[in-house]
C-alpha positions, 0 to 999 in steps of 0.5 A: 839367469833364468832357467827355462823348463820343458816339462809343462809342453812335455806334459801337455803333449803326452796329456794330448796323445794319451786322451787321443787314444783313449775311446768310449765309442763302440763298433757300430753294429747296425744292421747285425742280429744276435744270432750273426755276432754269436756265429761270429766268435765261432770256428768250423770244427776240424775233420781230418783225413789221411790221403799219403798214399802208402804212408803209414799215419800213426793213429793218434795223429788225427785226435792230436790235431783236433786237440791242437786246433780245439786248444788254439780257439779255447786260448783265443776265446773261440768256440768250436761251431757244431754246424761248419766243418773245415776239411784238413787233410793230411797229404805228407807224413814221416815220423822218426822212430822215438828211440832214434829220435832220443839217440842221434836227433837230427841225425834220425831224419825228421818229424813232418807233416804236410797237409792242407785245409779246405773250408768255403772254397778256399784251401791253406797248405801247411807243413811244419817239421820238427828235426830235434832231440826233445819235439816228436810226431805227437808235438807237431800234430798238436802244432799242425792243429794250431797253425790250421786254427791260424788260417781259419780263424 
């Protein structure tokens, strides 16, 4: 009785995958000065503005959001650019009270901003919230700030 064996196909099948994605060619540059791959791993900063009508912005909140969106490009190896500007306005703004946050939680109502980011014409709304015991206003600004690096980068 002869036993057959699978693994020489098995091998040579998973030889051919592997060297199929295994690639020593680069992106064809042509056409494209230093100067433009450079601008390319930049991101406009952040300016951020309040426009709630009466709603009263906590102070930090925009330095937050610029810290967040600074971090998210320093995590992706992006730089901030010192020459394009993207606009994130703040439109909606309630913040719970840190002491009722910590006692009752979602019971205290919720964190939330809602704003909208205007670059080159386009604009991107976002809005998140944060209805918990542990995550605060000062959180979610940071988040707001990476979700605006999100849509710009």
């Amino acid at each position: 009785m002869k036993k057959k064996s699978y693994f020489g196909p098995l091998f040579a099948s998973i030889a051919i995958v592997v060297s199929g994605c295994a690639s020593t060619s680069r992106p064809s540059t042509t056409g494209t000065t230093t100067q433009q791959l450079i601008s390319l791993s930049d991101v406009p900063a952040l300016k951020v503005t309040v426009d709630c009508g009466a709603c009263a912005v906590k102070p930090s909140i925009p330095f937050l959001i610029i810290e967040g969106y600074n971090q998210a490009a320093n995590n992706d190896g992006r730089k901030v650019s010192t020459t394009s500007e993207a606009n994130l306005t703040i439109k909606a703004y309630t913040a719970r009270d840190d002491a009722a946050r910590l006692l009752f939680g979602a019971f205290a109502g919720k964190d939330e901003i809602k704003a909208v980011v205007a670059y080159h014409g386009k604009t991107y709304v976002l809005e998140d919230y944060y209805r918990n015991t542990i995550f605060g206003i000062d959180t979610l600004a940071k988040k707001i700030g990476e979700k605006s690096y999100a849509e710009l980068k």
